[in-house]
N, C-alpha and C positions, 0 to 999 in steps of 0.2 A: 197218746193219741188213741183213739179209740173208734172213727169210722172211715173216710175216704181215703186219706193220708196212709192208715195204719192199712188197709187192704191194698197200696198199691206197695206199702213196704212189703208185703208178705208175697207180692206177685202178680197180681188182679192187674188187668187193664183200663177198670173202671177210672176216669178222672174226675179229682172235684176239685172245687174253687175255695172250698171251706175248711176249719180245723175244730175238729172236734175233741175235748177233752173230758176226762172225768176227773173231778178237783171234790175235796171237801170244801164246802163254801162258810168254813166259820168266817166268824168277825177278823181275827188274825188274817186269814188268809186275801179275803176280800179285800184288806187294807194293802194285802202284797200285792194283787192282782192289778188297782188302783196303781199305784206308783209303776210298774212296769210299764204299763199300758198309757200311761200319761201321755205321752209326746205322741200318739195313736188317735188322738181323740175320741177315746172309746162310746159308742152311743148304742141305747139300748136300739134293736131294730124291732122290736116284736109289739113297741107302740107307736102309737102315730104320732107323736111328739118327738119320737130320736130323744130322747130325756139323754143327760150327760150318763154317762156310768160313773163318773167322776164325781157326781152330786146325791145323783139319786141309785139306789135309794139311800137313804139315810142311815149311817154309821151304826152298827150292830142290831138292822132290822134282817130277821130271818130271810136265807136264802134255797131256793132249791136248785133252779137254774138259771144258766145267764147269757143270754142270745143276745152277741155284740157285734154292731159294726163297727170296722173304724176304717182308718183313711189310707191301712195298707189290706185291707178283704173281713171277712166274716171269719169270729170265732165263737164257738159257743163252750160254754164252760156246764159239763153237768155231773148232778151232785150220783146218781145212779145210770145204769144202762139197762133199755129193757130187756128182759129174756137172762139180765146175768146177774146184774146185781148191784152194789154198792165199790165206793173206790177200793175199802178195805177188800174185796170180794176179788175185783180186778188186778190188784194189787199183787194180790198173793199168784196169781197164776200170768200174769203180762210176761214178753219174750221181752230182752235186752236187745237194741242195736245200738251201733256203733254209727257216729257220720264225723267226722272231721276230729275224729278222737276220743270225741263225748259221745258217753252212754245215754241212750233213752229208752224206760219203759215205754212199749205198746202193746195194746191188746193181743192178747196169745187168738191163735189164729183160730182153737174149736169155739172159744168164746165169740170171736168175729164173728165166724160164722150162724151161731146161735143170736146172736144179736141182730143181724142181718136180717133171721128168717122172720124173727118177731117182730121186725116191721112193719114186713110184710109188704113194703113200694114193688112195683115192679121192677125199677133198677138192682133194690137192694135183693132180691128174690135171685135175680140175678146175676151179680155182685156172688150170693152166698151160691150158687151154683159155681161158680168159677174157683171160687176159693175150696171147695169139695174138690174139685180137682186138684189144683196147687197138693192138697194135704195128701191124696193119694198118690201124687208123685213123690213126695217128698215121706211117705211111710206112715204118715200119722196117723194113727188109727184114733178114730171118731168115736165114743160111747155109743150103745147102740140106740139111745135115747136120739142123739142128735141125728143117726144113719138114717131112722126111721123117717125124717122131716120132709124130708127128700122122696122119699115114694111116695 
Protein backbone atom coordinates (compact mmCIF):
# COMPACT_ATOMS: atom_id res chain seq x y z
CA UNK A 1 0.00 0.00 0.00
CA UNK A 2 1.37 3.09 -0.78
CA UNK A 3 -1.23 6.23 -0.13
CA UNK A 4 -4.44 6.50 1.90
CA UNK A 5 -4.49 3.08 3.49
CA UNK A 6 -0.75 3.19 4.23
CA UNK A 7 -0.97 6.89 6.09
CA UNK A 8 -3.73 5.82 8.21
CA UNK A 9 -1.70 2.52 8.88
CA UNK A 10 1.12 4.86 10.15
CA UNK A 11 -1.39 7.08 12.16
CA UNK A 12 -2.89 9.98 9.86
CA UNK A 13 -6.45 10.63 10.38
CA UNK A 14 -6.88 11.21 6.76
CA UNK A 15 -9.83 8.68 5.31
CA UNK A 16 -9.90 7.30 1.86
CA UNK A 17 -12.16 5.16 -0.15
CA UNK A 18 -9.33 3.89 -2.41
CA UNK A 19 -6.32 1.43 -2.47
CA UNK A 20 -3.30 2.40 -3.86
CA UNK A 21 -0.49 0.20 -4.81
CA UNK A 22 2.79 -0.10 -6.39
CA UNK A 23 3.19 -3.39 -8.60
CA UNK A 24 5.61 -4.15 -11.43
CA UNK A 25 3.12 -4.32 -14.22
CA UNK A 26 4.94 -7.15 -16.50
CA UNK A 27 2.77 -9.45 -18.66
CA UNK A 28 3.27 -12.14 -15.70
CA UNK A 29 1.98 -10.21 -13.32
CA UNK A 30 -0.99 -8.45 -15.16
CA UNK A 31 -2.09 -11.96 -15.90
CA UNK A 32 -2.05 -12.50 -12.00
CA UNK A 33 -3.80 -9.40 -11.29
CA UNK A 34 -6.58 -10.51 -13.98
CA UNK A 35 -7.45 -13.83 -12.25
CA UNK A 36 -7.67 -12.34 -8.78
CA UNK A 37 -9.67 -9.59 -9.55
CA UNK A 38 -12.05 -11.62 -11.82
CA UNK A 39 -15.09 -12.11 -9.83
CA UNK A 40 -14.61 -7.81 -9.11
CA UNK A 41 -15.47 -7.00 -12.49
CA UNK A 42 -12.57 -5.09 -12.86
CA UNK A 43 -13.04 -1.85 -15.29
CA UNK A 44 -10.79 0.52 -16.42
CA UNK A 45 -12.31 3.99 -14.71
CA UNK A 46 -9.94 6.55 -16.20
CA UNK A 47 -11.97 6.02 -19.81
CA UNK A 48 -15.28 6.54 -20.72
CA UNK A 49 -16.07 3.25 -21.91
CA UNK A 50 -15.36 1.36 -18.39
CA UNK A 51 -13.42 -1.04 -21.03
CA UNK A 52 -13.15 -4.62 -19.03
CA UNK A 53 -9.62 -4.79 -17.42
CA UNK A 54 -10.28 -8.38 -18.02
CA UNK A 55 -10.08 -7.79 -21.99
CA UNK A 56 -8.48 -4.73 -22.49
CA UNK A 57 -5.81 -4.28 -22.86
CA UNK A 58 -4.68 -6.90 -24.70
CA UNK A 59 -2.25 -9.80 -23.39
CA UNK A 60 1.49 -8.59 -23.15
CA UNK A 61 0.73 -4.91 -24.34
CA UNK A 62 3.01 -2.53 -22.09
CA UNK A 63 1.80 -1.14 -18.94
CA UNK A 64 2.57 1.85 -16.62
CA UNK A 65 -0.48 2.21 -14.52
CA UNK A 66 -3.79 0.88 -13.95
CA UNK A 67 -6.76 2.82 -12.51
CA UNK A 68 -9.52 0.29 -11.76
CA UNK A 69 -12.97 0.10 -10.66
CA UNK A 70 -14.65 -2.60 -9.70
CA UNK A 71 -17.91 -3.61 -7.96
CA UNK A 72 -16.28 -3.71 -4.33
CA UNK A 73 -14.39 0.33 -4.62
CA UNK A 74 -11.48 1.82 -6.65
CA UNK A 75 -7.90 0.37 -6.79
CA UNK A 76 -5.17 1.63 -8.64
CA UNK A 77 -2.08 -0.36 -9.36
CA UNK A 78 1.18 1.85 -10.04
CA UNK A 79 4.22 1.04 -11.74
CA UNK A 80 6.28 4.16 -9.76
CA UNK A 81 5.56 6.73 -7.00
CA UNK A 82 6.25 10.38 -7.48
CA UNK A 83 8.87 11.96 -5.38
CA UNK A 84 10.25 8.26 -4.66
CA UNK A 85 10.70 6.00 -7.01
CA UNK A 86 10.20 2.68 -8.62
CA UNK A 87 8.64 -0.68 -6.71
CA UNK A 88 12.22 -1.96 -6.49
CA UNK A 89 12.93 1.60 -4.77
CA UNK A 90 9.92 1.23 -2.39
CA UNK A 91 10.59 -2.16 -1.96
CA UNK A 92 13.73 -2.00 -0.29
CA UNK A 93 12.80 0.58 2.35
CA UNK A 94 8.63 -0.32 3.07
CA UNK A 95 7.66 -1.01 7.06
CA UNK A 96 6.12 -4.68 7.60
CA UNK A 97 2.59 -4.92 9.34
CA UNK A 98 1.02 -7.54 10.61
CA UNK A 99 -3.17 -7.81 10.38
CA UNK A 100 -4.80 -11.12 11.27
CA UNK A 101 -1.38 -12.88 11.17
CA UNK A 102 -0.31 -11.81 7.58
CA UNK A 103 2.66 -9.71 6.97
CA UNK A 104 2.15 -6.68 4.50
CA UNK A 105 4.60 -4.34 3.01
CA UNK A 106 3.65 -0.48 3.11
CA UNK A 107 5.21 2.37 2.27
CA UNK A 108 7.78 3.45 5.05
CA UNK A 109 6.61 6.44 6.51
CA UNK A 110 9.77 9.30 5.37
CA UNK A 111 8.90 7.90 1.80
CA UNK A 112 5.09 8.66 2.58
CA UNK A 113 5.65 11.60 3.51
CA UNK A 114 7.99 12.67 0.54
CA UNK A 115 5.40 11.33 -1.70
CA UNK A 116 2.68 13.18 -0.37
CA UNK A 117 4.55 16.63 -0.50
CA UNK A 118 5.11 15.85 -4.38
CA UNK A 119 1.72 15.90 -5.03
CA UNK A 120 1.28 18.62 -3.72
CA UNK A 121 -3.12 18.41 -3.38
CA UNK A 122 -4.08 20.26 -0.55
CA UNK A 123 -5.35 17.07 1.30
CA UNK A 124 -2.06 15.46 0.63
CA UNK A 125 -0.02 18.68 1.87
CA UNK A 126 -1.79 18.00 4.65
CA UNK A 127 -1.84 14.40 4.98
CA UNK A 128 2.12 14.95 4.86
CA UNK A 129 1.91 17.71 7.64
CA UNK A 130 0.27 15.13 9.94
CA UNK A 131 2.41 12.38 9.14
CA UNK A 132 5.66 14.82 10.16
CA UNK A 133 4.20 14.73 13.31
CA UNK A 134 3.28 10.95 13.86
CA UNK A 135 7.42 10.60 12.91
CA UNK A 136 8.34 13.21 15.54
CA UNK A 137 6.62 11.41 17.99
CA UNK A 138 7.61 8.34 17.27
CA UNK A 139 11.70 9.54 17.01
CA UNK A 140 12.13 9.33 13.34
CA UNK A 141 14.42 11.44 12.32
CA UNK A 142 13.64 12.83 8.68
CA UNK A 143 16.83 13.63 6.30
CA UNK A 144 17.28 17.06 6.24
CA UNK A 145 16.32 17.19 2.57
CA UNK A 146 12.82 16.11 3.58
CA UNK A 147 12.82 18.65 7.03
CA UNK A 148 13.55 21.41 4.67
CA UNK A 149 9.85 20.86 2.62
CA UNK A 150 8.19 21.91 5.37
CA UNK A 151 9.41 25.40 5.98
Amino acid sequence: MIDGFAALTHGASFLTRDVDVCVVLSPENVARLRETFRDWNPRHRMTPQRLSFLTHPEEGQPLQNLYLETDHGIIDFLSSVLGVGDFSRLRERAEIVEVDGKEYPIIGLADLITAKEALSRDKDVMTAKELRVIAAKRGIALDSKEDSRLE
